[in-house]
VOPAGU-2260 file (C-alpha; in pm, 1 decimal, decimal comma):
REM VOPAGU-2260
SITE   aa  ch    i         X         Y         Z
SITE  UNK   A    0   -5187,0    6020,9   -8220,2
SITE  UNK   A    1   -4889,7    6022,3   -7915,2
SITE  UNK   A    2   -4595,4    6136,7   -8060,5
SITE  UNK   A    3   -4291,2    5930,2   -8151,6
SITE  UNK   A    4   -3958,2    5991,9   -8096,1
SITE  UNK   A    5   -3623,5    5766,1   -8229,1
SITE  UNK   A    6   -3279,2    5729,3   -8041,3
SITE  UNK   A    7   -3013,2    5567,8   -8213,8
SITE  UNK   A    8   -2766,8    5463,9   -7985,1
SITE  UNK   A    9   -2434,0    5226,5   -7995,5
SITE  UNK   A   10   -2232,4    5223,0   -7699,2
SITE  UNK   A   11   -2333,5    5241,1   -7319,7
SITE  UNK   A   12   -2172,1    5550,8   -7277,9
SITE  UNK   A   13   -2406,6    5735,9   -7538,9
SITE  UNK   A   14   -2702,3    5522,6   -7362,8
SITE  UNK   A   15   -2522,8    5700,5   -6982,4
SITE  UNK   A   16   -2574,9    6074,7   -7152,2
SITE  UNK   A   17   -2904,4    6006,4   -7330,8
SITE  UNK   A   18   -3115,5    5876,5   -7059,0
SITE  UNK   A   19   -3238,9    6161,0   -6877,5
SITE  UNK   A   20   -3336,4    6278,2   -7224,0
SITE  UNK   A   21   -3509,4    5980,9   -7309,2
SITE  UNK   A   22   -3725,3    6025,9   -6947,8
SITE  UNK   A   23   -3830,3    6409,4   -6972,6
SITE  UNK   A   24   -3953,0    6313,8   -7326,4
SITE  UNK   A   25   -4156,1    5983,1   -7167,1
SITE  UNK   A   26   -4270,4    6211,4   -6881,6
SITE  UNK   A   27   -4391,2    6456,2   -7189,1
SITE  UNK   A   28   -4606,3    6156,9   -7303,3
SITE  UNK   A   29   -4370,7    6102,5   -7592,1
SITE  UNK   A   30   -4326,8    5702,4   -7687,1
SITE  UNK   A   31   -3951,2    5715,0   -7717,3
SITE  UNK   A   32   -3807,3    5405,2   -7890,8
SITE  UNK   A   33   -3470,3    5297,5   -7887,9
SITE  UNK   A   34   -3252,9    5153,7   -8172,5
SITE  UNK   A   35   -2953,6    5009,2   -8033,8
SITE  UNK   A   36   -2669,9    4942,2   -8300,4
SITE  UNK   A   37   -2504,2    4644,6   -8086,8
SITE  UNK   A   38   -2189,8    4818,6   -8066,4
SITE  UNK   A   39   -2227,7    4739,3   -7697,3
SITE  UNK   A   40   -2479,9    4510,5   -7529,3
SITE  UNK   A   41   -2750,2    4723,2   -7374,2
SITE  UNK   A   42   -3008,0    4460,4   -7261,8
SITE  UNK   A   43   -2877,9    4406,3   -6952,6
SITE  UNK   A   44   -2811,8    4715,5   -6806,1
SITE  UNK   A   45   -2936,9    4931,6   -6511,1
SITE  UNK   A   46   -3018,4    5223,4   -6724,1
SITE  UNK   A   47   -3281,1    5029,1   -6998,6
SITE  UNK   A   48   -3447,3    4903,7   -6665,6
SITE  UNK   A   49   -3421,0    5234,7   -6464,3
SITE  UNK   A   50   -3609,0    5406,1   -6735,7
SITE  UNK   A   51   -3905,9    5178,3   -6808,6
SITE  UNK   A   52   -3893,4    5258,3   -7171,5
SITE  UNK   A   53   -4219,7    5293,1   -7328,1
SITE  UNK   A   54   -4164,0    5213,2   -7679,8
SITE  UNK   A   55   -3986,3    4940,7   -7847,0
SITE  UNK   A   56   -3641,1    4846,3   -7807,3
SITE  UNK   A   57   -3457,6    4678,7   -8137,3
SITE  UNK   A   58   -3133,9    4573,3   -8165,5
SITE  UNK   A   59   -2936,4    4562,1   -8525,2
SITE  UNK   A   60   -2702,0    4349,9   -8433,3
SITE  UNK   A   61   -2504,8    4196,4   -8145,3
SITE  UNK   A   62   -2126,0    4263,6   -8031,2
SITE  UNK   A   63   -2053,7    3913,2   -8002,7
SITE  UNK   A   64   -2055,4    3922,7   -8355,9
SITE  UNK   A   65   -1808,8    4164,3   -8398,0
SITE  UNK   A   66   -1443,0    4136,7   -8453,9
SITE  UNK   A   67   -1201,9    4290,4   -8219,4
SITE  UNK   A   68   -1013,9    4445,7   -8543,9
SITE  UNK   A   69   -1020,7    4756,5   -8735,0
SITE  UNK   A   70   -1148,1    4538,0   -9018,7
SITE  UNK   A   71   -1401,5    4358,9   -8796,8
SITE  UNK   A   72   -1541,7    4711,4   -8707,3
SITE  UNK   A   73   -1555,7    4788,4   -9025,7
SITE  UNK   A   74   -1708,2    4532,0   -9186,0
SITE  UNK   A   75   -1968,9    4543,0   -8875,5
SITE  UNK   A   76   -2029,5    4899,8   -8987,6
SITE  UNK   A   77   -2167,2    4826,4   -9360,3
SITE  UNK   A   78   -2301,3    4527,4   -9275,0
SITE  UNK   A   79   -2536,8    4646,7   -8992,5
SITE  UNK   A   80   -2530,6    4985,4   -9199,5
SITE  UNK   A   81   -2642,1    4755,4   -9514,5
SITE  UNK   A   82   -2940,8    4624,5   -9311,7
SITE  UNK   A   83   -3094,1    4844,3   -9124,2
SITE  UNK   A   84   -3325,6    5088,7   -9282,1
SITE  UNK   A   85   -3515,4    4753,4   -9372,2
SITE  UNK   A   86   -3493,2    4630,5   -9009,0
SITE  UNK   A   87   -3649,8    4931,0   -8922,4
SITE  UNK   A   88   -3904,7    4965,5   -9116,2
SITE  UNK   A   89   -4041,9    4614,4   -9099,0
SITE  UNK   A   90   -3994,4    4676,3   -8707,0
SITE  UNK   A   91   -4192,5    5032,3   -8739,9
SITE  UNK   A   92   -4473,3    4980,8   -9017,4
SITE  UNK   A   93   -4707,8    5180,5   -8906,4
SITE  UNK   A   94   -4488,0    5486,1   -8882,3
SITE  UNK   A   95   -4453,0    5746,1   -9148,4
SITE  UNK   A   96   -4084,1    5807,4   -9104,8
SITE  UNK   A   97   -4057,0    6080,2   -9311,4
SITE  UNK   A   98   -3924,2    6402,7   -9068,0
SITE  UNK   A   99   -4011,0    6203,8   -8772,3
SITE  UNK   A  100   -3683,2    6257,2   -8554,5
SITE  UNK   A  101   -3409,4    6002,8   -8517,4
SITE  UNK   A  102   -3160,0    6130,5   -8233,9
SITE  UNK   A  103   -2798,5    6046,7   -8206,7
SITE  UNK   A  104   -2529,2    6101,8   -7959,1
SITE  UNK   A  105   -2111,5    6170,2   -7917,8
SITE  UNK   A  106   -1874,6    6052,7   -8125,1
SITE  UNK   A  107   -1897,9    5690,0   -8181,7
SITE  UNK   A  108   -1884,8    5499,8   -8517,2
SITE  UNK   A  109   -2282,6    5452,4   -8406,1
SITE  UNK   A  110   -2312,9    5831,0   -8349,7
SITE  UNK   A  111   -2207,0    5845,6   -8744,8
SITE  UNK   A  112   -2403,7    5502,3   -8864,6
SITE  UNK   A  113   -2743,5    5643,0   -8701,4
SITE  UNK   A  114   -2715,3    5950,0   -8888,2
SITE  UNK   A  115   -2678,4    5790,6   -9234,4
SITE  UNK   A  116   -2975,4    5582,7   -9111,7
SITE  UNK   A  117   -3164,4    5858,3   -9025,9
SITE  UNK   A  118   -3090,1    6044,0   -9351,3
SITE  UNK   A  119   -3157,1    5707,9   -9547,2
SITE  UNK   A  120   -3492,6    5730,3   -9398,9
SITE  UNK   A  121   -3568,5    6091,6   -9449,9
SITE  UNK   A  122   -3564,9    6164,0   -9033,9
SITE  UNK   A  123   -3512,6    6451,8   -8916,4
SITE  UNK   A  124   -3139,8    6410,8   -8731,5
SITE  UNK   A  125   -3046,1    6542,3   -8409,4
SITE  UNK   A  126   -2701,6    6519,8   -8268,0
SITE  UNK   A  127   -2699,2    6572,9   -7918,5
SITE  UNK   A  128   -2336,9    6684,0   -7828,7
SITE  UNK   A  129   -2263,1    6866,5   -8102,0
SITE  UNK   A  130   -1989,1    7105,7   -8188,7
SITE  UNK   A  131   -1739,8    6957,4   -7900,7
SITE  UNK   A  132   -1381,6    6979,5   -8142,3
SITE  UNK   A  133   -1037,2    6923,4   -8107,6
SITE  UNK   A  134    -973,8    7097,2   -8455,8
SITE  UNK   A  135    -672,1    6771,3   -8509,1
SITE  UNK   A  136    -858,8    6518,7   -8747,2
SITE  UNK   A  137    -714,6    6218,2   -8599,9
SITE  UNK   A  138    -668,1    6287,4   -8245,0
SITE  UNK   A  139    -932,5    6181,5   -8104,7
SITE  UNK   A  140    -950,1    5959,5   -8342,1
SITE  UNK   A  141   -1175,1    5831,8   -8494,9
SITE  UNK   A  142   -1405,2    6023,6   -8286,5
SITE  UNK   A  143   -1335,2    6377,1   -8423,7
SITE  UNK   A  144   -1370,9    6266,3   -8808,3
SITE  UNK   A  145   -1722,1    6125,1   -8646,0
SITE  UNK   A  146   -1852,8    6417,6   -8513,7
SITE  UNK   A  147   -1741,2    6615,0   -8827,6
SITE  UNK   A  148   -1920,7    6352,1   -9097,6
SITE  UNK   A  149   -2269,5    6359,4   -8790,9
SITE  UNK   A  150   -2312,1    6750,9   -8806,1
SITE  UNK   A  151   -2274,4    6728,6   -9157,2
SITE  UNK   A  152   -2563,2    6555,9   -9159,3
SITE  UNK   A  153   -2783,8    6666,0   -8832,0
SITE  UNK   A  154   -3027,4    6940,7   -8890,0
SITE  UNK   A  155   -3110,9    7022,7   -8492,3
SITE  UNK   A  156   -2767,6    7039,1   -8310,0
SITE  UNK   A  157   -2770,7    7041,0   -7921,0
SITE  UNK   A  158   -2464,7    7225,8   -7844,8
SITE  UNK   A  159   -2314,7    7172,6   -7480,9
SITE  UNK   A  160   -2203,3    7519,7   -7399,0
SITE  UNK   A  161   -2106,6    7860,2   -7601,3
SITE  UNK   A  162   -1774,4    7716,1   -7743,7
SITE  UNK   A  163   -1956,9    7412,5   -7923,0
SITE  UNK   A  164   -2209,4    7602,8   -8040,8
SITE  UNK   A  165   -1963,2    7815,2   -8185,3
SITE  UNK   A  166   -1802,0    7538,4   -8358,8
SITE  UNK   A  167   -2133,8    7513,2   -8507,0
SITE  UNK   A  168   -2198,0    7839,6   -8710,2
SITE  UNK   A  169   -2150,5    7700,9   -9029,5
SITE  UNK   A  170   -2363,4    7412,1   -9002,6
SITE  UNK   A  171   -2723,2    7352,1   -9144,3
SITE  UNK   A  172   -3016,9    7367,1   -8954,4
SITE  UNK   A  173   -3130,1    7468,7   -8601,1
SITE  UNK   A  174   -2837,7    7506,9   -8355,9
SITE  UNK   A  175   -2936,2    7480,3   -7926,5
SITE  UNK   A  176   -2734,5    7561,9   -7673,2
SITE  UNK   A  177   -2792,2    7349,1   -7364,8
SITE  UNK   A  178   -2530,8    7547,0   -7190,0
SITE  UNK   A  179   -2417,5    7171,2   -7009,1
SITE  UNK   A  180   -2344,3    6828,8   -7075,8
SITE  UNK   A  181   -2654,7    6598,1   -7023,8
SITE  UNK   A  182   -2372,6    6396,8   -6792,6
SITE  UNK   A  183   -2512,9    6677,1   -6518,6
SITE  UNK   A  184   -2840,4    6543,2   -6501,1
SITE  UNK   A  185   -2711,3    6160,6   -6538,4
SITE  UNK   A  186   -2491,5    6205,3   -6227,5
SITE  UNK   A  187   -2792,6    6360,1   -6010,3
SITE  UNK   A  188   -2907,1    5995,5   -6091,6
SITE  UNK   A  189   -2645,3    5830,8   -5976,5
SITE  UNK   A  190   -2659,3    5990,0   -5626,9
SITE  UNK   A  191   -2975,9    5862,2   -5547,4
SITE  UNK   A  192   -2885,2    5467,7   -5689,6
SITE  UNK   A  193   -2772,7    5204,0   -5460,7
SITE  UNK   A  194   -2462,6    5032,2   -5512,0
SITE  UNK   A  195   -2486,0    4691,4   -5641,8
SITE  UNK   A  196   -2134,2    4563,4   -5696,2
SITE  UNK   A  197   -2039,9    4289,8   -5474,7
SITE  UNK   A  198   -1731,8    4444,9   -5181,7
SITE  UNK   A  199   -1803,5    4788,6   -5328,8
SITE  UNK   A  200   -1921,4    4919,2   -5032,7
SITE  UNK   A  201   -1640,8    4865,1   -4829,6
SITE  UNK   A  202   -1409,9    5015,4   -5064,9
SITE  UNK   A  203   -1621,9    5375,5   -5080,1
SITE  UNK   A  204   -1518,4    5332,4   -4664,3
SITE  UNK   A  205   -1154,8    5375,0   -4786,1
SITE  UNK   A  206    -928,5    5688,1   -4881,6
SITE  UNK   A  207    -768,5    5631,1   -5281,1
SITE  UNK   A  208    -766,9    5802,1   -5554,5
SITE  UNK   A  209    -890,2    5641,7   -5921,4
SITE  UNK   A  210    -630,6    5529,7   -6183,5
SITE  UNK   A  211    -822,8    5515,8   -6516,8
SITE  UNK   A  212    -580,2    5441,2   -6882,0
SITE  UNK   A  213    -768,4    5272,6   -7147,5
SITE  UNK   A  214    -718,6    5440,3   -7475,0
SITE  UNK   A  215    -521,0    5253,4   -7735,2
SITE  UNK   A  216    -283,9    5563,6   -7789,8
SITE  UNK   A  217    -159,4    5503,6   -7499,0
SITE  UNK   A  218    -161,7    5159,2   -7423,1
SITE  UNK   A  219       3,7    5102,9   -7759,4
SITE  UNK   A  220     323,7    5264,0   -7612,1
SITE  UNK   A  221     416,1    5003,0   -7365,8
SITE  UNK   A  222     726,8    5202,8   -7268,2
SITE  UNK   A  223     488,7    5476,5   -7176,1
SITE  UNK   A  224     262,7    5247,6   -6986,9
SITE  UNK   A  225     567,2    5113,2   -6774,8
SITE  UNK   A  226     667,4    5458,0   -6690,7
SITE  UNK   A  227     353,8    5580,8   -6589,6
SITE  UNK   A  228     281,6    5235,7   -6384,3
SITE  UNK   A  229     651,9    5274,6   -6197,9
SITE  UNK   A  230     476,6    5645,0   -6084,1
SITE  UNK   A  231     127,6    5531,7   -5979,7
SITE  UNK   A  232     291,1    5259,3   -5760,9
SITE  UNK   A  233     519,0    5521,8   -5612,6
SITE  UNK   A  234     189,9    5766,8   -5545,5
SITE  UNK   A  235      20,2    5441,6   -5427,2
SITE  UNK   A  236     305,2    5439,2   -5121,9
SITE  UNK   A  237     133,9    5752,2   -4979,8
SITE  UNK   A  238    -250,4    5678,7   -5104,5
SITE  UNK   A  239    -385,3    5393,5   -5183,7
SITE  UNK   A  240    -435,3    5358,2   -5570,8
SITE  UNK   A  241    -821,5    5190,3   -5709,2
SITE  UNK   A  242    -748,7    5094,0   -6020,1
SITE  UNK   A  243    -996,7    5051,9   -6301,6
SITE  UNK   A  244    -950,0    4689,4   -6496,1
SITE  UNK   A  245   -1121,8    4748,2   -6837,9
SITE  UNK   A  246   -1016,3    4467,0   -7061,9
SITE  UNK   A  247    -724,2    4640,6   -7254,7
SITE  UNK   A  248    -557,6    4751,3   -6991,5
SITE  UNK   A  249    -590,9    4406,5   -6798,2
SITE  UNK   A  250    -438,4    4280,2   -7125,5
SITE  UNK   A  251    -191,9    4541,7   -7157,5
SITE  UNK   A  252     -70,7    4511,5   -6753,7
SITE  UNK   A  253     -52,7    4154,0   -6801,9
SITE  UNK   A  254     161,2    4128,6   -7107,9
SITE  UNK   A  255     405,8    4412,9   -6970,5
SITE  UNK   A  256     466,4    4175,1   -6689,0
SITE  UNK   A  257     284,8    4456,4   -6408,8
SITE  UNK   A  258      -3,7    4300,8   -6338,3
SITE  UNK   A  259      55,3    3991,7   -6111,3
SITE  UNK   A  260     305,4    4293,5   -5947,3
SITE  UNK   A  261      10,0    4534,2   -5891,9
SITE  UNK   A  262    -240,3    4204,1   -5812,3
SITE  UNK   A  263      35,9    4156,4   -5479,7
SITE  UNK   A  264      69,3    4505,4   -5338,1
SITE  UNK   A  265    -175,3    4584,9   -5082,1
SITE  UNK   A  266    -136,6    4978,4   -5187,1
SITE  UNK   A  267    -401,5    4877,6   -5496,2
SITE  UNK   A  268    -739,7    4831,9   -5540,7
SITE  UNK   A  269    -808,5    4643,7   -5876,9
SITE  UNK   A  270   -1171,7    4679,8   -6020,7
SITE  UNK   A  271   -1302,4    4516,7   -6327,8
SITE  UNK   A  272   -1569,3    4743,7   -6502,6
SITE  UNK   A  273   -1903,1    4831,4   -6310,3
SITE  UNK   A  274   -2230,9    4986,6   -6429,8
SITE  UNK   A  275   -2229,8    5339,1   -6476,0
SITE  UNK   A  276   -2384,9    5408,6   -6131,3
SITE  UNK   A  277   -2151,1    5255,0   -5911,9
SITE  UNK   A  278   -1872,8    5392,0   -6092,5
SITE  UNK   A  279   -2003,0    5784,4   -6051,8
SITE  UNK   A  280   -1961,7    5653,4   -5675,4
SITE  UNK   A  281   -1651,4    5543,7   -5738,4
SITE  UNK   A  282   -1568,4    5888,3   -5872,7
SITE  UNK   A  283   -1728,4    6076,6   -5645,2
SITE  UNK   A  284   -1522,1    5916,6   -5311,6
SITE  UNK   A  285   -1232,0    5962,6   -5416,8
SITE  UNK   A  286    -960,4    6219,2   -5361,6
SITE  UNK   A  287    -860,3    6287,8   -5660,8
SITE  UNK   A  288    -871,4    6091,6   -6088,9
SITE  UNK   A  289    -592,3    6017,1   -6268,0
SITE  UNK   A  290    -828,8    5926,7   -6632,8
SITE  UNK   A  291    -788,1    5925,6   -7031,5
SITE  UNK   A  292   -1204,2    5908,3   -7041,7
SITE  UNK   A  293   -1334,5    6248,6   -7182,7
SITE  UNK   A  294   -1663,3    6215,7   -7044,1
SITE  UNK   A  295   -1492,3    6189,2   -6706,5
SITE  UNK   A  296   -1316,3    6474,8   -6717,0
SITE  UNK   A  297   -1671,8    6639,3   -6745,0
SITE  UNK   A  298   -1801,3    6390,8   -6502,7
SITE  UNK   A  299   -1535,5    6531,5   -6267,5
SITE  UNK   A  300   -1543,9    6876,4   -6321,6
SITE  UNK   A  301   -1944,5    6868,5   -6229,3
SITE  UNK   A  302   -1826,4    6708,3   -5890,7
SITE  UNK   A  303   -1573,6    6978,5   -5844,9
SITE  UNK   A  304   -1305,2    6650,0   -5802,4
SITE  UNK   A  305    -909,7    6728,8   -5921,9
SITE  UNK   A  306    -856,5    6554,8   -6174,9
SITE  UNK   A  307    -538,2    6494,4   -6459,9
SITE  UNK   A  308    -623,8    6432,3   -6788,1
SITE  UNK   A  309    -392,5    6181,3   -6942,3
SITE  UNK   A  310    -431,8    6315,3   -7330,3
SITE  UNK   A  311    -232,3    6574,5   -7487,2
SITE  UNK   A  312    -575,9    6709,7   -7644,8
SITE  UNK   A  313    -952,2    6734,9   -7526,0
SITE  UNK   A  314   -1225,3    6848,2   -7726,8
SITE  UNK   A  315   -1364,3    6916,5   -7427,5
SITE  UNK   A  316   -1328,5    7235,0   -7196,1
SITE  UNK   A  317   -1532,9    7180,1   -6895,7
SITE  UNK   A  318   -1262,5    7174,9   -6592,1
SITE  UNK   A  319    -918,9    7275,2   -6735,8
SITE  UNK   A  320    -759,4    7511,2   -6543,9
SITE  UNK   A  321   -1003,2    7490,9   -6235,2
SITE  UNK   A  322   -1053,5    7107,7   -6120,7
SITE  UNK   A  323    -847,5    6987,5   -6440,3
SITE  UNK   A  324    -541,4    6953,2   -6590,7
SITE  UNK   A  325    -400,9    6816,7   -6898,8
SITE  UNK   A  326    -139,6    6580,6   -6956,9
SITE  UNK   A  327     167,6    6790,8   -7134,9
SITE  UNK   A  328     348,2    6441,1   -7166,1
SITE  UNK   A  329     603,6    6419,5   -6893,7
SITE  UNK   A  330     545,4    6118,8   -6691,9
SITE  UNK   A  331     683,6    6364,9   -6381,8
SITE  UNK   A  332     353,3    6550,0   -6398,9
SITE  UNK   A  333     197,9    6265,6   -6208,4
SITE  UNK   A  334     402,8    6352,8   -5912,6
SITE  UNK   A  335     388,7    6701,3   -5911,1
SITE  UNK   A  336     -19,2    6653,5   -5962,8
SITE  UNK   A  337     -76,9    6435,9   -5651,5
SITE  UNK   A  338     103,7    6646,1   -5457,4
SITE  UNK   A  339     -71,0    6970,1   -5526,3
SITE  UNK   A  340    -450,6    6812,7   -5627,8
SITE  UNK   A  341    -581,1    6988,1   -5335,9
SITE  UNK   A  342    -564,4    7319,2   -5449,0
SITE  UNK   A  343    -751,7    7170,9   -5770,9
SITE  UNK   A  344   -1076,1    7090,7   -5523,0
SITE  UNK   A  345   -1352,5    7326,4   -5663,6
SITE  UNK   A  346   -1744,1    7361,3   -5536,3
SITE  UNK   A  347   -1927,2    7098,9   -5744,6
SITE  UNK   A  348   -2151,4    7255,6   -6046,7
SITE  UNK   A  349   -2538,7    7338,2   -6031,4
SITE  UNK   A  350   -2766,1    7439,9   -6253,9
SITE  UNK   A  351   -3094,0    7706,7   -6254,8
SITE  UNK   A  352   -3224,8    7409,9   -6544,8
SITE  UNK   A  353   -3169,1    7091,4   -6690,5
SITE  UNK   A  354   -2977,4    7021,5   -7035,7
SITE  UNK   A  355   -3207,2    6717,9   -7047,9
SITE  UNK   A  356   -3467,3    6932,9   -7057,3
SITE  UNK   A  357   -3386,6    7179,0   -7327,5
SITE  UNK   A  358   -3311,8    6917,4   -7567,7
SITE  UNK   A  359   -3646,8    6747,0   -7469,3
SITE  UNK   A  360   -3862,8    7060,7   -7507,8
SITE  UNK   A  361   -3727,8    7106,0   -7830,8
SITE  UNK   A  362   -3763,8    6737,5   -7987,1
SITE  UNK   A  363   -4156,7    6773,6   -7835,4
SITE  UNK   A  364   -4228,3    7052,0   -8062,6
SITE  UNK   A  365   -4081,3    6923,9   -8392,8
């Protein structure tokens, strides 16, 4: 009988990190399905076609359904929660779930709602990602509390390097250090994949450096966001300035009265959202990233590419003090950053082996 093994996933960026996994276990002969939460909608994208899964794809839900609240995330959570060991298993009835293994990823409310599921089920759980910690409950939050309640749970943790693995020495079960970020192995992807947005291409042909601010703690401040707007512009005078459009901070621009400004200045670049793989070349032209994303500070530091962190705390390490630096607060910092980024430039990261294929070596002899 081929083997079987279960990823749980919610958002695209766990589906970015958990891809090359998902292929060294298919190249392994291992039927890998995916179980997608509907936190995000996966059908559609690049990855799911780039990796030809093998096994079955079922989805628990669909975002459309969910409220843009706290509430409506919540009440998405037991609901879907509610349902799906019995989706599942009428999905999977020929499969003895019992210690089969049901990996999860990050830090998501679908990192945490996969692990219940998993221990509902009696799976075996395995967090990739593990032990990453900020050691403040709610900041990240609620991604910190999530990893916390996961490795609670998971009984093989793949640890991203010496200091989450540390994090890690009281928890139960089987702890592996993958010594990097799966991210390493999705970006090696990325080189290789043609761009696909529409005018992209003539944009990469430009000099710029990447704007990125789309947490809610700091969008929420909209004196902060004006500040910090009033400095990119002034930093856009000397380079031009590609900023990235996700929803809420289209939203936010627009009701602080700065988008139709930024829109009208031929110092910006405004881009909606792409796919992952155009965005890594997004990343990867420019001269330097201005981001509150935590995986693209690692993204970044893999490239070697300067980079300011715009959060007061990062459960991650990867970069700071070599390529990266974190955001004490003082909207100044912006200035002093782009003019000194270039001493920042470091020799992008390799590796003698694959994270990807650790983790996969391990799940194939479970």
């Amino acid at each position: 009988m081929e083997k079987e093994i279960f990823f749980f996933i919610g958002t695209e960026a766990e589906l970015i990190k958990i891809f090359p996994v998902i292929i060294k276990c298919q190249d392994r002969g291992c039927i890998c399905n995916l179980i997608a939460s509907g936190q995000n909608d996966l059908k559609r994208n690049r990855i799911l076609e780039y990796i030809h899964l093998n096994g079955k794809y079922v989805e628990l839900s669909r975002e459309s359904d969910i409220k843009k609240s706290v509430a409506g995330l919540f009440t998405w959570f037991v609901d879907t929660g509610r349902k799906a060991k019995r989706r599942i298993q009428e999905n999977f009835p020929e499969t003895d779930m019992h210690d089969s293994a049901l990996v999860v990823h990050g830090d998501t409310v679908s990192t945490f709602m996969g692990a219940l599921i998993g221990r509902a089920l009696h799976m075996k759980v395995c967090h990739v990602e593990a032990g990453l910690r900020s050691h403040n409950l709610f900041n990240p939050f609620p991604e910190e509390i999530d990893r916390l309640l996961t490795g609670r749970i998971a009984r093989i943790h793949f640890a991203p390097g010496v200091e989450a693995a540390g994090n890690l020495s009281s928890a139960k079960g089987q702890i592996v250090n993958t010594q990097y970020n799966t991210i390493i192995d999705s970006l090696a992807v990325s080189r290789d994949m043609p761009v696909i947005t529409d005018s992209l291409e003539s944009v990469l042909r430009q000099k710029y450096f990447v704007f990125v601010m789309h947490r809610q703690e700091n969008l929420m401040n909209r004196e902060f966001v004006g500040q910090v707007v009033a400095y990119v512009e002034r930093m856009a005078q000397k380079l031009k300035c590609a900023l990235i459009l996700h929803k809420i901070t289209e939203n936010t621009l627009r009701e602080t009265g700065a988008l139709q400004r930024l829109q009208a200045s031929p110092a910006f670049i405004l881009l909606h959202r792409v796919d992952y793989f155009d965005f890594m070349k997004i990343l990867g032209h420019a001269e330097y990233v201005i981001t509150d994303g935590g995986s693209n500070q690692e993204e970044l530091y893999y490239m070697g590419k300067p980079c300011l962190i715009m959060r007061k705390t990062t459960e991650r390490q990867e970069g700071i003090g070599e390529n990266a630096k974190l955001f004490g607060g003082e909207v100044e910092e912006l200035l002093h950053f782009a003019e000194s980024y270039e001493d920042m430039r470091i020799e992008p990261v390799s590796v003698s082996r694959s994270p990807s294929e650790i983790i996969a070596e391990v799940l194939m002899a479970l």
